[in-house]
N, C-alpha and C positions, 0 to 999 in steps of 0.2 A: 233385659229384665232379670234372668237369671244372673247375669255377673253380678248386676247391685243388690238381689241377694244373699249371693255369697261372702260380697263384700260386708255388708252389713252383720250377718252371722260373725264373720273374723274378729271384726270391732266388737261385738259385743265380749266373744268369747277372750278379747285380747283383754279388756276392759274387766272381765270377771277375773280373770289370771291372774292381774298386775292387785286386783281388790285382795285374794284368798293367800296369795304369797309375797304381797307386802312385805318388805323387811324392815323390823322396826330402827329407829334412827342410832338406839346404841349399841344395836350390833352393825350395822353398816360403817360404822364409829369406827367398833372395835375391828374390822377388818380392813380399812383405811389403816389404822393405825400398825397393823401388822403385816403389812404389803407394803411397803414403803413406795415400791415402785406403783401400785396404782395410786396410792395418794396422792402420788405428785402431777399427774393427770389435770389438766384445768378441772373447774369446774362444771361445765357443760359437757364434758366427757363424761365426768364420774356420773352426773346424772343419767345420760343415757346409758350408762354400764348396768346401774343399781336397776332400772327398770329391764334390761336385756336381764338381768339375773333372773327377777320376778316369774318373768317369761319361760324362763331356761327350768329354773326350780317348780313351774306349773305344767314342762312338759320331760319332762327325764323321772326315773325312777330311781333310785339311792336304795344300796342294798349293803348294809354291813356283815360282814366273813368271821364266822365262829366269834360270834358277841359283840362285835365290835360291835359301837352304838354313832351310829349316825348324827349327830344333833346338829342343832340348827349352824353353830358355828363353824361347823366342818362343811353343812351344805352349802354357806354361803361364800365360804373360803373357796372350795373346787368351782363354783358359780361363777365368782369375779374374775376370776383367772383363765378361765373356758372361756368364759364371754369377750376377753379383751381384744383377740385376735378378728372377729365378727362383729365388733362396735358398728363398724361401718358396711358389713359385708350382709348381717342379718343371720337369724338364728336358725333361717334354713340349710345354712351351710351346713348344719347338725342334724337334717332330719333324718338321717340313715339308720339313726340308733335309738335307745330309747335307755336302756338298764347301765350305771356306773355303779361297780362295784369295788367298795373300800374295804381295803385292808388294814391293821393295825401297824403291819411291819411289813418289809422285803417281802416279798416269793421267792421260793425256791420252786424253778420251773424244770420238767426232765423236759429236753431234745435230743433229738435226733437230725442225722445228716447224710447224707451220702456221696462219697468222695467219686470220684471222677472216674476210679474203679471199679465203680457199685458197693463199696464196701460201706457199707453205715456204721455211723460212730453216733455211741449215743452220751452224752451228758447234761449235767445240772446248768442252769442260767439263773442267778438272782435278778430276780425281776423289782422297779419300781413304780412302774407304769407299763401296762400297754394297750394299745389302741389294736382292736382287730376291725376288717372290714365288714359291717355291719352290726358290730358294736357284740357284747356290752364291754365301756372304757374300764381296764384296772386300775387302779391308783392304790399307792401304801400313805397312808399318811402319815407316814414317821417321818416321810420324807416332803410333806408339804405344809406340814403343822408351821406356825410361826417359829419353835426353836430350831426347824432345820431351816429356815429366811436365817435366823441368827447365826446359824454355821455356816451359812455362804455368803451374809452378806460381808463386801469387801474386799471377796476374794475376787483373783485375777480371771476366774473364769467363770463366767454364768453356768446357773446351774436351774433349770424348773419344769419339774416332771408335767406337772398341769398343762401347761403349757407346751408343751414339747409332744405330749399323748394327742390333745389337739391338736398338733399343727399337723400331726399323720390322717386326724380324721378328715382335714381339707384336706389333703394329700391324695385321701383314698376317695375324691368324693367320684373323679373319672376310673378310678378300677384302680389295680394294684399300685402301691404308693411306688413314685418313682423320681420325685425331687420337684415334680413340678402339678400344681395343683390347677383345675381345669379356668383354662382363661380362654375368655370369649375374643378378643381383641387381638388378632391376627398379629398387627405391629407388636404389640408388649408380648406375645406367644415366641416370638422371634428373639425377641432382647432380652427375654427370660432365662433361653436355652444356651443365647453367647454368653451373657453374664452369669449365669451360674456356673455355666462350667468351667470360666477363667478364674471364678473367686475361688469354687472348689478346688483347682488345682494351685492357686496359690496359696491357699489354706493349706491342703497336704503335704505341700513344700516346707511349710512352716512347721508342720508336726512330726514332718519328718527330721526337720535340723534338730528339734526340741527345744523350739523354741516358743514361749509362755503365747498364748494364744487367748480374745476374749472369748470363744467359740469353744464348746469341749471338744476339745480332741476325739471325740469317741464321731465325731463328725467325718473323721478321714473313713470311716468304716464304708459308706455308700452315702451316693445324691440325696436318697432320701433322708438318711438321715444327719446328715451334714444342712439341710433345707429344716427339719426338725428344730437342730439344734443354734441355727441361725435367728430361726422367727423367737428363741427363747432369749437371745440376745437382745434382736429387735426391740423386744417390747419388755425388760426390765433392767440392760444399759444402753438404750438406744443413742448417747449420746456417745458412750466410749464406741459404740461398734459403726457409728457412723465417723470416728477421728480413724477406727484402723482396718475398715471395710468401707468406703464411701459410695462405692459401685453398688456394693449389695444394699448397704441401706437405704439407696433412693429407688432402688430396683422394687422392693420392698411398700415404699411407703405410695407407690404406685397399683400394686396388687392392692395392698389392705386399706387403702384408704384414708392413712395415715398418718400423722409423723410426728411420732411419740417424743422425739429429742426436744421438740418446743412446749413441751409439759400438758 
């Protein structure tokens, strides 16, 4: 009696969600139009995407940094592009956090480090995103705005913060991000750990020769973010990175549920 309680609250409340943050048809329009890559999604994708936003936009909080002004077109830009990786996983995979915080431009972040000496070195990091464990996501939109799609699109190597900050927050949903995101499935936990780690070291091979990679080289840094910047491949040239990673991208379309190369 209590579960179909609960259940019923969910619906209702999912059902007011999807009513209060409706997105209307010409801005859904306009961010099809400006994502090229989720445009080309069939149509029963995009559907369920545009309703995962609704959902997504009725339960995160948006907070723009010394003025910067949130409007609708930006929420639903960060929306479409968060949700893509979750289409089939569900939007629980996000409930750890709540507050995204956008900026206008880069961060300049201070760190610190401490060498193997004890000796700490401390410097600046230009930040475009980051994902911490328990949130809240950064994001610069300088760098997710449609003119920067138009600065990379084309180029040899994917590039998408959105995407990339989430793919840490799967990452981090079992504790510190470490390349592999928590899988229930015993078999695929296992072919996860061999196949990543051969792609990865084929990959570092390749950045190491300097040789043009579809993956950003900033991949060779660690698992996890080599797994970041994979799933950003994944899912906006899913067909180039499955002609020159084929292991990882079936690896992949097994985890998420998906397989973005057939549109």
């Amino acid at each position: 009696m209590i579960g179909g309680l609960l259940q019923r609250w969910r619906e209702r409340r999912e059902r007011k969600l999807l009513e209060d943050f409706a997105i209307p048809d010409t801005l859904w329009a306009l961010t099809l139009a400006q994502y090229p890559f989720i445009a080309r999604r069939s149509e029963a994708d995009r559907s369920e995407l545009r309703r995962l936003c609704s959902l997504f936009l009725g339960s995160k909080e948006f907070h723009g940094v010394n003025g910067f002004d949130v409007t609708d077109e930006v929420a639903v830009a960060v929306a479409a592009q968060a949700c893509l990786p979750v289409l089939r996983l569900g939007l629980s995979w996000y409930d750890s956090f709540v507050g995204i915080v956008m900026h206008e431009g880069e961060v300049v972040a201070a760190r610190e480090i401490m060498d193997d000496d004890g000796v700490v070195h401390e410097y600046d990091e230009t930040l475009a995103g980051e994902a911490m464990e328990g949130g809240p996501i950064m994001l610069a939109w300088s760098e997710i705005a449609p003119e920067a799609v138009d600065r990379v699109e084309g180029h040899d190597t994917v590039y998408n913060v959105v995407i990339h900050e989430f793919a840490h927050v799967l990452d981090m949903r079992d504790g510190n991000p470490d390349g592999m995101p928590p899988i229930d499935d015993a078999t695929l936990r296992l072919r996860w750990s061999a196949t990543m780690e051969a792609e990865w070291q084929w990959f570092c091979d390749q950045v190491d020769a300097g040789a043009a990679t579809l993956i950003d080289p900033y991949g060779a840094e660690a698992p996890e973010e080599f797994f970041a910047v994979a799933v950003e491949a994944f899912f906006v040239a899913p067909r180039e990175l499955l002609a020159e990673q084929p292991r990882l991208y079936r690896l992949f379309t097994e985890f998420f549920l998906q397989d973005p190369a057939l549109g």
